[in-house]
N, C-alpha and C positions, 0 to 999 in steps of 0.2 A: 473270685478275685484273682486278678492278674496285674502283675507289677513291672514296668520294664523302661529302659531307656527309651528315650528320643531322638530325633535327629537333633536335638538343642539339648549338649552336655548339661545345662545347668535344669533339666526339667525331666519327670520320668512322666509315666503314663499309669494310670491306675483306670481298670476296667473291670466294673461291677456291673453281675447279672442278678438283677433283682425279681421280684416277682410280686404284684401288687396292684390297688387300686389307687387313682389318680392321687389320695390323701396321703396314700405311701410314701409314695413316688415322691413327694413335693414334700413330704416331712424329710424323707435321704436326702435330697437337693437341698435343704436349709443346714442340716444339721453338715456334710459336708461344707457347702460354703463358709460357717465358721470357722473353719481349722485356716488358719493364719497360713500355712507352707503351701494350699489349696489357691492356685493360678485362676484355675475357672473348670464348671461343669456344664458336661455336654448329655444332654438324653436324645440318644439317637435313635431310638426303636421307633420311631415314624418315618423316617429317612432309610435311604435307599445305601445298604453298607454289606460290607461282607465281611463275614464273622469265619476265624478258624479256632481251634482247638492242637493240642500238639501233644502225643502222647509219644512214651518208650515204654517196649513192654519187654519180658524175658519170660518167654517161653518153651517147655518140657521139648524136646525135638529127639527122645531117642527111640528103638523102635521102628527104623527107617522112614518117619514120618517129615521127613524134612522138606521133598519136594512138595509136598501135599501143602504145609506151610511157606514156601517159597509161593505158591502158586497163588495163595489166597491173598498173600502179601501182594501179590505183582495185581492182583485184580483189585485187592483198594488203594494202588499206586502208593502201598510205603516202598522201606528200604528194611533191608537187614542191616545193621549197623555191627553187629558181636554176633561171635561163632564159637561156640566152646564144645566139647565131644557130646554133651549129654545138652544142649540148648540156645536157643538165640535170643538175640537182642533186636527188635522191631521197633524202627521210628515209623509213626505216621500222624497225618496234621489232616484237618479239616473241618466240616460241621461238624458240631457235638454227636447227630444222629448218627453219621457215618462213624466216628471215633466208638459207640456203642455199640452198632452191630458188629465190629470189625473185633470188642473182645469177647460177644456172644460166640463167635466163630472160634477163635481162641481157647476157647472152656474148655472144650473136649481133651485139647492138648495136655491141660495142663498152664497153669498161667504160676507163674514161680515169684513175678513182682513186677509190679505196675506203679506210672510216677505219671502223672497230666499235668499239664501247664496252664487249665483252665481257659475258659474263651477271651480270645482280644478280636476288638473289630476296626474297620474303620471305614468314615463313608466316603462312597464311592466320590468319584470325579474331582475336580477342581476348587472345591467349596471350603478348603481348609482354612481357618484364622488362626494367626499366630496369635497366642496370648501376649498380653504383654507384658513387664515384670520387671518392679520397681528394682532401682539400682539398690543393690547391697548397702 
């Protein structure tokens, strides 16, 4: 579950990954659609979208082990975001699978504390609909 703004102040975005068969799927789709504050639901997992993930992790770096983790950072394109004597602080966003390997890598070091943002997606191209939404 993933909660966040929009580009339309009055509306956020809620992105659930569920896991199921079609009676699932269509009982979540009901039982959302009741909730009154709920504009509209989309199942996009047949449609063509791209999904990230967003992690920040802090990680052990003493040891002189810091370029080794610089290194591995810079090969799954995060950032170092915090530097402190004994550890760092790693942002990195992507698929779920890459976000996983990327703290299997991590272990060895040392993982001190970890926060994920959970996946959001959205589909590709031009095919967005504004929901619409009854005046106050």
């Amino acid at each position: 579950l993933a909660v966040g703004e929009t580009e339309d102040p009055r509306l956020s975005r809620m992105t659930f990954v569920v896991f199921g068969d079609d009676s699932v799927l269509a009982q979540i789709r009901k039982q959302l659609e009741k909730i009154v504050t709920v504009v509209r639901v989309d199942d996009i997992s047949s449609r063509d979208y791209v999904e990230r993930d967003l992690m920040l992790i802090k990680v052990n770096a003493s040891g002189g082990r810091r370029t080794e983790i610089r290194e591995l950072v810079d090969i799954f394109r995060g950032r170092i975001v915090d530097v402190a004597a004994d550890m760092v602080m790693i942002e990195i966003s992507g698929q779920e699978r890459k976000i996983e390997a990327f703290i299997e890598m991590m272990r060895p070091f040392g993982i001190i504390e970890l926060a994920r943002s959970g996946r959001i997606a959205m589909v590709r191209g031009m095919n967005h609909q504004r929901p619409e939404i009854p005046p106050a």
